[in-house]
KEKE-3310 file (N, C-alpha, C; in steps of 0.2 Angstrom, whole numbers, plus 5000, padded with zeros to 4 digits):
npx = (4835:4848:4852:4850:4863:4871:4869:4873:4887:4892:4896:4906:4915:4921:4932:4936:4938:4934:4923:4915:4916:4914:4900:4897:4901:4912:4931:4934:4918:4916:4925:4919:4910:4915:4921:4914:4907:4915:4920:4909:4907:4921:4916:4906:4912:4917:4914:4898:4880:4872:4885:4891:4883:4885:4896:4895:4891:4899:4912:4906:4902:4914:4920:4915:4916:4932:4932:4929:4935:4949:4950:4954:4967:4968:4968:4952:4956:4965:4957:4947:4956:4963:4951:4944:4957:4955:4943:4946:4954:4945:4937:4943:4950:4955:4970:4976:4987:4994:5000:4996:5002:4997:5000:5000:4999:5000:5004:5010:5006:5003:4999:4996:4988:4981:4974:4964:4961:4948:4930:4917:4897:4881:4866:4851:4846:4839:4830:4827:4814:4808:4791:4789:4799:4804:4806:4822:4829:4838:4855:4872:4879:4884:4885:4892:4903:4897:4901:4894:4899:4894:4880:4865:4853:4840:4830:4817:4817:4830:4834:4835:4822:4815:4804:4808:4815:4820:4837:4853:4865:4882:4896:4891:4888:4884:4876:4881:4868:4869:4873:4865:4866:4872:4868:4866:4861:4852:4856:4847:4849:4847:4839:4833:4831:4834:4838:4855:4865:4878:4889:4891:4894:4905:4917:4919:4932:4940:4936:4939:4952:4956:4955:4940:4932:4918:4906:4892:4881:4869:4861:4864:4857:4846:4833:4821:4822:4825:4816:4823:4829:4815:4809:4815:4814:4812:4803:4790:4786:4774:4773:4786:4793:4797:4808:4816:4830:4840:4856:4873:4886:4902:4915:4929:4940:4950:4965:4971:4986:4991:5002:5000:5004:5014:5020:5012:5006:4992:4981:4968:4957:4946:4929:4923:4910:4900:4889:4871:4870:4884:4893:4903:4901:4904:4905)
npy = (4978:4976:4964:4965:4970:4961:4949:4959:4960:4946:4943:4955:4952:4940:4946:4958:4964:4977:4984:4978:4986:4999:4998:4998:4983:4975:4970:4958:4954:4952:4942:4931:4931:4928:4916:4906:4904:4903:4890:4883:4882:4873:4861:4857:4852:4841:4823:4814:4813:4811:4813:4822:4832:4833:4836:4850:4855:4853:4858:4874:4879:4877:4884:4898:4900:4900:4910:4922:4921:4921:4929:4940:4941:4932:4928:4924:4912:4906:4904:4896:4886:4882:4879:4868:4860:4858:4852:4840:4834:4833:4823:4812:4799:4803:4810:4813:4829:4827:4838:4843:4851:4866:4874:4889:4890:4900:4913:4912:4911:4902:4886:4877:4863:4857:4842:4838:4829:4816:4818:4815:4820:4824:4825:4831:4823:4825:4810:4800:4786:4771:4766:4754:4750:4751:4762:4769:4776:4780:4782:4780:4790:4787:4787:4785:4774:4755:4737:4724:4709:4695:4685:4695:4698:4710:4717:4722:4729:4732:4719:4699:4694:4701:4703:4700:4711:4711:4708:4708:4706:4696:4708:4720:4738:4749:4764:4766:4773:4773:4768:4755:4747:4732:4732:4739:4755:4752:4764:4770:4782:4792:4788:4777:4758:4748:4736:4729:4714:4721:4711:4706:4715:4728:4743:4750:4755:4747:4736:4736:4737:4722:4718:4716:4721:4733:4725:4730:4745:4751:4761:4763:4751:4741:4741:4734:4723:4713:4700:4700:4712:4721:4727:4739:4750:4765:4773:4768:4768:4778:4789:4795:4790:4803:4805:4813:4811:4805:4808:4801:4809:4813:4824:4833:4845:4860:4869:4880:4888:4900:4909:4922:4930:4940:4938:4938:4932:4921:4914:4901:4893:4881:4871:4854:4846:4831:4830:4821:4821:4818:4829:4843:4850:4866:4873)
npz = (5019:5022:5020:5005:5003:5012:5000:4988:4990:4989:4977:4974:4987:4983:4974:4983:4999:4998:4992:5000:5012:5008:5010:5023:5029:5040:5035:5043:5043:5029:5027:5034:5025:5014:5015:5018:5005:4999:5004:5005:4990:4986:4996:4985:4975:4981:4982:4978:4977:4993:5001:4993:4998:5010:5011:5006:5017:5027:5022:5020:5033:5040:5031:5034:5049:5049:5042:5050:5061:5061:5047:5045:5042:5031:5014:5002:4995:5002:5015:5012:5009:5020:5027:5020:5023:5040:5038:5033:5042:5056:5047:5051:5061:5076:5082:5096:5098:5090:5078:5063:5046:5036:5023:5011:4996:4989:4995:5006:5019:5034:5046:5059:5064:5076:5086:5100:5114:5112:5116:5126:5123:5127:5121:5111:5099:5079:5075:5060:5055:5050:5048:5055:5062:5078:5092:5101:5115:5118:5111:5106:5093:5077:5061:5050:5037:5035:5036:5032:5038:5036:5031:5038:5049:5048:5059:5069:5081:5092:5097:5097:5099:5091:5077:5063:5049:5037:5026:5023:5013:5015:5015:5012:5011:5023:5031:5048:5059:5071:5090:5100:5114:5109:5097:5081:5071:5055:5043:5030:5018:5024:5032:5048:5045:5051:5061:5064:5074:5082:5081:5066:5059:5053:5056:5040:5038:5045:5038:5026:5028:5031:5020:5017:5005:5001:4992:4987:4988:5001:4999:4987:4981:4971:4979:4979:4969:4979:4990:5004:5005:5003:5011:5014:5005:5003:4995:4995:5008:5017:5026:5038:5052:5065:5077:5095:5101:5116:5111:5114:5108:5101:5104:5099:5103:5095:5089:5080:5074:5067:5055:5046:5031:5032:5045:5055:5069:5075:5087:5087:5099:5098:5099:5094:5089:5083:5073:5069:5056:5052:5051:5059:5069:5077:5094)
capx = (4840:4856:4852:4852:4870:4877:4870:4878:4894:4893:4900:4910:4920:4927:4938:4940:4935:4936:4918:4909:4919:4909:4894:4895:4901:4921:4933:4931:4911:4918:4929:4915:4904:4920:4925:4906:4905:4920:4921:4903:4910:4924:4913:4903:4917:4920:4909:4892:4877:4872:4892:4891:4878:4890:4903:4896:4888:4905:4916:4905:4903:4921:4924:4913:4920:4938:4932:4926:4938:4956:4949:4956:4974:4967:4963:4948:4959:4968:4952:4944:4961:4962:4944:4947:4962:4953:4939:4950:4960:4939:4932:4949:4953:4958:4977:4978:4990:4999:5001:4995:5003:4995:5005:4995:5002:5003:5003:5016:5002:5005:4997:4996:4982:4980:4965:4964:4959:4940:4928:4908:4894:4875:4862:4845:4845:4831:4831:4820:4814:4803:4783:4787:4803:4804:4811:4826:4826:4846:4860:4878:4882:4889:4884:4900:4899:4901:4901:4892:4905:4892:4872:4863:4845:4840:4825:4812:4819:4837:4833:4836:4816:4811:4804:4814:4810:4826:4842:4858:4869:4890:4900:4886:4890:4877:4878:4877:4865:4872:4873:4861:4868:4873:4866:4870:4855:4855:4851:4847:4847:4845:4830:4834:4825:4832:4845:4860:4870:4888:4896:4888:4897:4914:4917:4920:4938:4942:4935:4945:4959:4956:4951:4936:4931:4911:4903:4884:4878:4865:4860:4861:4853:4839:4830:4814:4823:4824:4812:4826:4828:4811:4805:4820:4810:4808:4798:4783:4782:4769:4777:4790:4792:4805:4809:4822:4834:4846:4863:4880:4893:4911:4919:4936:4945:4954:4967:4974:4990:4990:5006:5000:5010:5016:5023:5008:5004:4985:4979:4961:4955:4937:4926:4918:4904:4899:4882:4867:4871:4889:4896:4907:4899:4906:4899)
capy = (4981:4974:4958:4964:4974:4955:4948:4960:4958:4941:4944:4959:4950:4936:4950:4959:4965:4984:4984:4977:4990:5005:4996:4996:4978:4975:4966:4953:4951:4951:4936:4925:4929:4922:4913:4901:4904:4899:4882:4879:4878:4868:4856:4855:4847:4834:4818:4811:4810:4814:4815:4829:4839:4833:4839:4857:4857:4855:4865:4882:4882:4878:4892:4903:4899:4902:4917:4924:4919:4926:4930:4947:4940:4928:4930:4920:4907:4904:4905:4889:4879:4881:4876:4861:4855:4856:4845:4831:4833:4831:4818:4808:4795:4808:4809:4820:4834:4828:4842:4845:4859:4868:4882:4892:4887:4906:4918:4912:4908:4893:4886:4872:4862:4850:4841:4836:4821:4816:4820:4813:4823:4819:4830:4828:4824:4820:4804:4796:4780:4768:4766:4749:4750:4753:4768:4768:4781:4785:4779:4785:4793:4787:4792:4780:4768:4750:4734:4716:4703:4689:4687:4697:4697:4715:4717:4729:4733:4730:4711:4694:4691:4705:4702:4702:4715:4711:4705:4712:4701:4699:4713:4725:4743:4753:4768:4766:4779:4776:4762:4756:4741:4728:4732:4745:4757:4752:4768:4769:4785:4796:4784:4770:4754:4741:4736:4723:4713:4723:4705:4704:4722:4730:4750:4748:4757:4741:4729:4737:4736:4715:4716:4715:4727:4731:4725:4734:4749:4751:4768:4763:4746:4742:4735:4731:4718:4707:4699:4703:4722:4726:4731:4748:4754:4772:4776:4764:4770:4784:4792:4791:4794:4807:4806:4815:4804:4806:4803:4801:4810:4815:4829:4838:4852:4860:4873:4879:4893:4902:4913:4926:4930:4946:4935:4941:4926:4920:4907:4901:4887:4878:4863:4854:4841:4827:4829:4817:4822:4818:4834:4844:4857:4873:4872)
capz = (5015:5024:5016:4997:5004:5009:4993:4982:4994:4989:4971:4976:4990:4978:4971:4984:5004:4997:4991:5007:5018:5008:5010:5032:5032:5039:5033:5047:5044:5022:5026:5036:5018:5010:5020:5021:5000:4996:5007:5000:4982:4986:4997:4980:4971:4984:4983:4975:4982:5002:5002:4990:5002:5019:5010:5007:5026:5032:5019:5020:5040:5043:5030:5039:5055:5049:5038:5055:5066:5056:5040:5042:5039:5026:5007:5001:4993:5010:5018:5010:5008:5026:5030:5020:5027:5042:5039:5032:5049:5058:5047:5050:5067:5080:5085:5101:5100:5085:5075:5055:5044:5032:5019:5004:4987:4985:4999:5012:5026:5038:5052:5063:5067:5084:5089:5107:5115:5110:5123:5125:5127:5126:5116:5109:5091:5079:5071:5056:5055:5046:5054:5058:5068:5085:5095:5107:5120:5118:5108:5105:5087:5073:5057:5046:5036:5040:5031:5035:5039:5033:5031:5042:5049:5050:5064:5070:5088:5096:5103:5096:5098:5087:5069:5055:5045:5030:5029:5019:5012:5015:5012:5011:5013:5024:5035:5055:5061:5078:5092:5106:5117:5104:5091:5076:5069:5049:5038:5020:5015:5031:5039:5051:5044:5056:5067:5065:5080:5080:5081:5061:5055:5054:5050:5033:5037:5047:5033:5020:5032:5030:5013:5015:5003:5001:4985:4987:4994:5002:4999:4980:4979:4967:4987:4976:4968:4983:4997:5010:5006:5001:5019:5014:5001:5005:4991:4996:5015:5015:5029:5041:5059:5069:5085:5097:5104:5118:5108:5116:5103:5100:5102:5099:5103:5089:5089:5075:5074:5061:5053:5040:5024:5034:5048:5059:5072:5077:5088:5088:5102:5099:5101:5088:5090:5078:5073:5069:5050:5051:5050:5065:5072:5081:5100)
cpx = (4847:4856:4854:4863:4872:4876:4874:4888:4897:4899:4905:4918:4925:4934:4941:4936:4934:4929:4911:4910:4914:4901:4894:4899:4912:4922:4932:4925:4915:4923:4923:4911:4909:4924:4917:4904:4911:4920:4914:4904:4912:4922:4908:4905:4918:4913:4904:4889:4874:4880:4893:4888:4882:4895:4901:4895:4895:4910:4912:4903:4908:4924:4921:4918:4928:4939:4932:4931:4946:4954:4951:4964:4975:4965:4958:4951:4960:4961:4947:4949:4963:4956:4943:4951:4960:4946:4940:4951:4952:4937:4939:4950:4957:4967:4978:4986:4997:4998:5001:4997:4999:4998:5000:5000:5001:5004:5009:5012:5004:5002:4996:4991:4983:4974:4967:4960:4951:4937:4920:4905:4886:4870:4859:4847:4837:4834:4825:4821:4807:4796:4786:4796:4804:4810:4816:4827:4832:4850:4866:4877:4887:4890:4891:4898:4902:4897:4898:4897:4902:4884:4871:4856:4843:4832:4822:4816:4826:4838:4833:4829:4812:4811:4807:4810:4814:4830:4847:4864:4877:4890:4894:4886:4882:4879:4876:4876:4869:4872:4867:4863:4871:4874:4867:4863:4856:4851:4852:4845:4844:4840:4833:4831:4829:4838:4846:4864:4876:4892:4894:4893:4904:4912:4920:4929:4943:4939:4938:4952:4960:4955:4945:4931:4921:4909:4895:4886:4874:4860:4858:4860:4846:4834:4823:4814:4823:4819:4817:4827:4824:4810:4810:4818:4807:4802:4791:4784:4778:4773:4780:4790:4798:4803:4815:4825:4839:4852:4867:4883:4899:4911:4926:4935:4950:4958:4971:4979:4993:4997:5005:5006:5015:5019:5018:5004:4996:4984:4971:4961:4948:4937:4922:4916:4901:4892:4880:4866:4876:4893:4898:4904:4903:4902:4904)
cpy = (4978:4966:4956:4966:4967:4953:4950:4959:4949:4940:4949:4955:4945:4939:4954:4963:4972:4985:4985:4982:4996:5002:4995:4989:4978:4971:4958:4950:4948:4943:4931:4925:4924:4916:4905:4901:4900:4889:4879:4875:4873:4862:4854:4852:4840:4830:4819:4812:4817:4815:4821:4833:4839:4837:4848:4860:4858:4862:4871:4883:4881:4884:4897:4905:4903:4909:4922:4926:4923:4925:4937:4944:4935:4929:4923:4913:4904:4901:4897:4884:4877:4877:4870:4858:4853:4852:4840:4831:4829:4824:4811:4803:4803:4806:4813:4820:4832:4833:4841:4851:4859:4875:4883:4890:4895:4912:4920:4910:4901:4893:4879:4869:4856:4850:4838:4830:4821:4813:4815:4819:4821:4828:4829:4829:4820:4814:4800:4789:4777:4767:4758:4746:4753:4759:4767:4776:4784:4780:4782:4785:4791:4787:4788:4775:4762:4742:4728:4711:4695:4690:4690:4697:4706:4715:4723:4732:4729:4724:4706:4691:4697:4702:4703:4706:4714:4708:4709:4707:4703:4704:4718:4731:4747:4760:4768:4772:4779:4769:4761:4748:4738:4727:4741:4747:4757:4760:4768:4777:4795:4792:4779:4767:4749:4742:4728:4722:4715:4717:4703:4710:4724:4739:4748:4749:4748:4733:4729:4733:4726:4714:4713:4721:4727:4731:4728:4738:4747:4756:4768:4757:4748:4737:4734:4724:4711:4707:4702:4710:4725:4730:4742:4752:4760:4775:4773:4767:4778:4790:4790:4795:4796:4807:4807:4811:4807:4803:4804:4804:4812:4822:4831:4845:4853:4867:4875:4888:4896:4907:4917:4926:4938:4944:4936:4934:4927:4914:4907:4893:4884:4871:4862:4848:4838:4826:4824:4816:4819:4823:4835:4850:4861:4872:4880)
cpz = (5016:5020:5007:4999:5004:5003:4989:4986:4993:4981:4971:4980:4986:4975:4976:4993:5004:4998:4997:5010:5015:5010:5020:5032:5030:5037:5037:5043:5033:5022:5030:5029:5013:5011:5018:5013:4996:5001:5004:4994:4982:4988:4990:4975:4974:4985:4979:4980:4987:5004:5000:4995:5008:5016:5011:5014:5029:5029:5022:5027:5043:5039:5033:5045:5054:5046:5043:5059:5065:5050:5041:5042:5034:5019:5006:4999:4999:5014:5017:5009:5016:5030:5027:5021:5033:5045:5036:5039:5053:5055:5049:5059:5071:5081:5089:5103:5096:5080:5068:5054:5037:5031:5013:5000:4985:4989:5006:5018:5028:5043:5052:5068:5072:5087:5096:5108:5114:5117:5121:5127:5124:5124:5113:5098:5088:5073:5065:5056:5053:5052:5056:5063:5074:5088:5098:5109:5119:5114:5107:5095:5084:5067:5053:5043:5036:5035:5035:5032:5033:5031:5035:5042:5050:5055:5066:5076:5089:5101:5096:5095:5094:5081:5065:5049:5037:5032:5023:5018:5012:5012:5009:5014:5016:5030:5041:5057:5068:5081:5098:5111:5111:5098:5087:5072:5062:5045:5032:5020:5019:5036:5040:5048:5047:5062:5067:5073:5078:5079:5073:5056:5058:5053:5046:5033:5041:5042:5027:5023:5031:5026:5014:5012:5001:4994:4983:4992:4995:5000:4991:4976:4976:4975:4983:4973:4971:4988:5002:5009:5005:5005:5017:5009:5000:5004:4993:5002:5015:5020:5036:5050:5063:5073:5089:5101:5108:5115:5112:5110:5105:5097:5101:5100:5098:5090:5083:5078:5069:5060:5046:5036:5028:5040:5056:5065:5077:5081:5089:5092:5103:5100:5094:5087:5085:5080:5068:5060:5047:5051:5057:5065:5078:5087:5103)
residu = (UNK:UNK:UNK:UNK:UNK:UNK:UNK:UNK:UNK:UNK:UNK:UNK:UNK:UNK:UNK:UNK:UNK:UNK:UNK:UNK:UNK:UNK:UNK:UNK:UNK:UNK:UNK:UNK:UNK:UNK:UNK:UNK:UNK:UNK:UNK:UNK:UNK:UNK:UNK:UNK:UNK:UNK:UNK:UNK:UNK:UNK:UNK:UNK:UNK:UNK:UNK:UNK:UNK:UNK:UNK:UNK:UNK:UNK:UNK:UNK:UNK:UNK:UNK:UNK:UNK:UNK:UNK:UNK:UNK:UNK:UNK:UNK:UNK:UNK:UNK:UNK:UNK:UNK:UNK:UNK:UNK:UNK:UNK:UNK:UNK:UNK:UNK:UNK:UNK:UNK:UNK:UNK:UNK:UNK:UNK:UNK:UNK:UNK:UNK:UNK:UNK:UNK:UNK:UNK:UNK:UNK:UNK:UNK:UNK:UNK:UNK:UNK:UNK:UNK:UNK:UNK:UNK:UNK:UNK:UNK:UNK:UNK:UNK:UNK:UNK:UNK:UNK:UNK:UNK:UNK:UNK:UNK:UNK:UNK:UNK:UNK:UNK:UNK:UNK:UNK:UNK:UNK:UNK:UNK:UNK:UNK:UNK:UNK:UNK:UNK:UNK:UNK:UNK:UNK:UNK:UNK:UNK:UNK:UNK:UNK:UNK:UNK:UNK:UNK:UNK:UNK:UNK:UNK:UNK:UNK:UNK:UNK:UNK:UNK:UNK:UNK:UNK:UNK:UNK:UNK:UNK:UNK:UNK:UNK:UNK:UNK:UNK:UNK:UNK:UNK:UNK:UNK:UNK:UNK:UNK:UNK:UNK:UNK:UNK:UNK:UNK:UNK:UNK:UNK:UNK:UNK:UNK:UNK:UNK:UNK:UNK:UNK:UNK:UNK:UNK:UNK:UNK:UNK:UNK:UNK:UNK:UNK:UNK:UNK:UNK:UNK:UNK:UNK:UNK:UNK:UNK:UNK:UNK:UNK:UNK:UNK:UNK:UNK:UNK:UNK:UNK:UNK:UNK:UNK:UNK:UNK:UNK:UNK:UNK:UNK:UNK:UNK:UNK:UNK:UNK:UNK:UNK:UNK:UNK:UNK:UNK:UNK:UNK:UNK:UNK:UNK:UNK:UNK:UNK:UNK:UNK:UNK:UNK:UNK:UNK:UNK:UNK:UNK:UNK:UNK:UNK:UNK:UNK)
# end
């Protein structure tokens, strides 16, 4: 029964936190539904694609979070202009304890977000990956996408004497699932299929930065087209193999100081851990 209650609370709280409060549910718990509805939508504007789906993962659990946290001195608008300023600040190079502001365009609110220094911590994640490439037992986290400097050989395992299973030609944009000694796990699409030598790849943010901008993805190559990319052919592999992996990731501490439209002052101090998706999790 409390399930149809948030439901219909769903279309109520957009106008107004009046509604939930006769139904049992406070204004607090009304701003984490608006709070995690509204950042969804807005993640729903942002990006194509597995970008589109990162986007809403991140928008509507940072508006939860923030809905949760001070959404009783936040209107819904706030609520999600807040929870996307800070998942730019997240998806962004850290700066610890440089300060970001963020003001409503209609309310008066302000607040002041500071990320602190980026920490490591190690946590099983699960990883997909094609039948014919090889496991590694841990790697760090990285989830970004990253550019081939020149040709590459892509290989079944993380060695120089492993099988070539493909290659990817310069300037080839692909996303590193993570790293394991030397080498950089290639994914298409959510599933590892190889592993390139890092002395072969850039983050694409450092390959712009040299112009060298990337002329294919990877993610929306025709790979049927070639001998070198067939092997990534997801649709031909019958099924794929997950496995939990000790990862190294990044984390931040994020503080944000909030001053309602009523002059009423908030602070919130959390953590928040770069998962195996891409997204920033709440720890």
């Amino acid at each position: 029964m409390r399930k149809k209650f948030v439901a219909t609370c769903l279309a109520i709280a957009i106008a107004s936190t009046t509604g939930c409060a006769q139904l049992g549910i406070n204004k607090q718990q009304a701003g984490t539904i608006i709070g995690g509805l509204a950042g969804a939508i807005a993640g729903a504007a942002m990006g194509k694609g597995t970008g589109k789906i990162v986007a809403v993962i991140i928008a509507g659990s940072l508006g939860s979070y923030l809905g949760n946290r001070i959404g009783a001195s936040l209107d819904e608008k706030d609520q999600q202009a807040l929870a996307l300023r800070t998942q730019e600040i997240l998806s962004q190079p850290v700066a610890p304890n440089r300060p970001t502001t963020w003001a409503s365009d209609h309310s008066g609110a302000t607040a002041e977000i500071v990320q602190g220094k980026e920490f490591t911590q190690t946590k099983v994640v699960e990883v997909k990956r094609a039948p014919t490439i090889q496991a590694v037992p841990s790697m760090r986290l990285i989830n970004e996408p990253y550019v081939t400097k020149s040709s590459v050989n892509v290989r079944s395992a993380p060695n120089l004497k492993a099988g070539k299973v493909g290659g990817l030609a310069p300037s080839t944009e692909f996303t590193a699932v993570g790293s394991t000694g030397d080498w950089v796990l290639v994914g298409r699409k959510g599933v590892t299929v190889g592993y390139v030598h890092k002395s072969y790849v850039l983050p694409k943010e450092q390959a712009v930065a040299q112009r060298e901008a990337p002329v294919a993805n990877l993610d929306d190559m025709d790979v049927k087209a070639s001998n070198e990319t067939r092997a990534f052919d997801l649709d031909s592999i019958q099924s794929l193999q997950t496995q939990q992996i000790a990862a190294e990731t990044s984390c931040r501490p994020v503080t944000v100081s909030l001053k309602s439209a009523s002059g009423q002052p908030e602070q919130q101090q959390n953590t928040f851990c770069k998962q195996n998706n891409g997204t920033w999790e709440l720890i």
